[in-house]
N, C-alpha and C positions, 0 to 999 in steps of 0.2 A: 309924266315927265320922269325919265328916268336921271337921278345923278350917280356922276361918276365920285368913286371917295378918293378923299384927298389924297398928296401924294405922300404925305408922311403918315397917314393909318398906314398904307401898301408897304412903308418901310417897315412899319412897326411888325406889319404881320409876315413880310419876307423874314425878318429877324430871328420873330418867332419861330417860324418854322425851321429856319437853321438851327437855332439850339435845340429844338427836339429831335431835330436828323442826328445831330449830332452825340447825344443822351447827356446823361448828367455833367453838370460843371464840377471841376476839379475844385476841392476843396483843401481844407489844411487842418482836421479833424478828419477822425472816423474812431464807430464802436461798435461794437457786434458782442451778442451773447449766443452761447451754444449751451448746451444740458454739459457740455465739457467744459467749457472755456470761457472767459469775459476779456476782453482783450479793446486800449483804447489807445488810440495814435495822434497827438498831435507836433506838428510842424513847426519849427518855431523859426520868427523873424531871426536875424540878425542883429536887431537890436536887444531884442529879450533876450539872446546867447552873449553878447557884449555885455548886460548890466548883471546878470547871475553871475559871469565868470570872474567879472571886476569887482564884483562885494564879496568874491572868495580871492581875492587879491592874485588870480592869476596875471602873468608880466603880460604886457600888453603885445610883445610879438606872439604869446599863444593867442589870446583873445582874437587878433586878426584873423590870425590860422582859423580860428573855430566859426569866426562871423563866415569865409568861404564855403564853410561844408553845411550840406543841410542836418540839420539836428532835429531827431524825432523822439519826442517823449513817449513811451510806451509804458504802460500798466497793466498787469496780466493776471487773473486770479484762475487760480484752480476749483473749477463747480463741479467734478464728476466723483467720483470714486474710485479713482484708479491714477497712480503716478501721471505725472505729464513730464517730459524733457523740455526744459528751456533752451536751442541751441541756434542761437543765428546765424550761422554759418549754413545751415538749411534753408535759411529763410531766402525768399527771391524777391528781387525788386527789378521790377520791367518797366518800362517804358509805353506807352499803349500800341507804339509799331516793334513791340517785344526787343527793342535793346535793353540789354542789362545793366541797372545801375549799382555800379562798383558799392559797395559797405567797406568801412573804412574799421577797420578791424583795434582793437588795444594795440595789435604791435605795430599799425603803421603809428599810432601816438608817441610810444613809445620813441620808434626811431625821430621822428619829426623833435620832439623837447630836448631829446639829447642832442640834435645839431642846432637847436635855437637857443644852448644851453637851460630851460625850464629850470629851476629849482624841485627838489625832492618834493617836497613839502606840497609845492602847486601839482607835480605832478600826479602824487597820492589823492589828493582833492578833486582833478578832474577825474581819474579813476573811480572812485566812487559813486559820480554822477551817471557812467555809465552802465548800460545792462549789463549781467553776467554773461560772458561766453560761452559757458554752459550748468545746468545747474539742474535738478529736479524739483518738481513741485508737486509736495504733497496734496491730496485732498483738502480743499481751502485753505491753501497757501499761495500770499500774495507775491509778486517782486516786480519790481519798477525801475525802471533806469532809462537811460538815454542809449538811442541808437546814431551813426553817423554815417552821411553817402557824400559822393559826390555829387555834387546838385545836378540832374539831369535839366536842361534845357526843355524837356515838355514834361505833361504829367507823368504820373505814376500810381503802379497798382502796385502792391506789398502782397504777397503769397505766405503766411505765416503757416509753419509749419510743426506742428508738439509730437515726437514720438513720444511712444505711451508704453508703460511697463516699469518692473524692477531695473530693467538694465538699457531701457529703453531702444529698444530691438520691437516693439506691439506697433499695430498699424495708427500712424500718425493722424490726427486731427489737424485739420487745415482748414484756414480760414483765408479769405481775399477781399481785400479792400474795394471800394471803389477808385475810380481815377485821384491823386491827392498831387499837392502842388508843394513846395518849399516856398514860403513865402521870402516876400521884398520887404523894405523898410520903405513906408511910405514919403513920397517925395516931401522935400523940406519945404 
C-alpha cells in the first residue's frame, strides 16, 4: 500500500526548497576576517537608536529623524602590515536587484539639525557616534562608528572598500557582505 504524505510535509518541503532557490536569508549582522581586515556590521532597530540617542539627551525631533534612517554599527581593525584608508564614500550599498542605497553622509546631518534647530552640544554627540569620513589605519589600528542609509525597502549587500598605502592611492582591499536587512521594532 503506498501512502500519499500529508499535505502540510508537501508545504513544509515546497517551503524548503524556496528558501534554498532563493540562498541565504537577510540578516542584521555580518563579520568577516581577511590576512588584511576584520570588519563587523550590525543593523540596529529603531528602538535601540531611540534609547542610545535619548540617554545622550538628544531633542526628540532628532531621535525621530534617526529612528527613519537605517543605522549600521561598524567596527574595523587593521591585521595587515600596510596602511588601510577608511573612506566611505567608496563604499557601495546595493540592493540585491543592484539599486543603490543612498549613505546619508555628516553634511546631510548637519543641514537636517540646523533646520530642526539641534542644539551644538546634541549635535557634537551625534557626531561622535559616527564613522570617520575618511581617516587611515595603521597596522592594528581599530575605529568604530556608526554608518547611516536610507532604509532601502529589500535587502542589501555592503561593498566595503580600504585603499591601501601612504597616501592611499595602493590597490584596495574589498570585502562584500551577504544580503543584510535594517531591522523593525517588533510589533507591540
Amino acid at each position: 500500500m503506498i501512502r500519499r504524505p500529508r499535505s502540510g510535509w508537501l508545504l513544509a518541503a515546497a517551503a524548503w526548497s524556496a528558501a534554498l532557490a532563493a540562498g541565504p536569508a537577510p540578516q542584521t549582522r555580518w563579520a568577516a576576517e581577511t590576512p588584511e581586515v576584520r570588519i563587523r556590521l550590525v543593523a540596529r532597530s529603531p528602538d535601540q537608536i531611540s534609547g542610545f540617542y535619548r540617554a545622550r539627551r538628544l531633542p526628540e525631533p532628532a531621535v525621530e529623524a534617526l529612528r527613519r534612517a537605517c543605522l549600521v554599527t561598524v567596527g574595523i581593525r587593521n591585521l595587515g602590515d600596510r596602511v588601510l584608508w577608511l573612506a566611505p564614500e567608496r563604499w557601495r550599498f546595493r540592493t540585491l536587484a543592484g539599486r543603490e542605497v543612498e549613505r546619508l553622509s555628516r553634511a546631510h546631518w548637519r543641514r537636517l539639525w540646523a533646520r530642526l534647530g539641534v542644539p551644538a552640544g546634541a549635535r557634537a554627540t551625534f557626531g561622535w557616534t559616527l564613522l570617520p569620513e575618511r581617516r587611515d589605519l595603521q597596522p592594528d589600528e581599530p575605529v568604530g562608528g556608526n554608518l547611516t542609509l536610507v532604509p532601502p525597502a529589500e535587502p542589501f549587500v555592503v561593498e566595503a572598500r580600504f585603499p591601501t598605502g601612504r597616501d592611499g592611492d595602493g590597490p584596495p582591499v574589498v570585502l562584500r557582505s551577504p544580503p543584510l536587512t535594517c531591522p523593525e521594532d517588533a510589533p507591540a
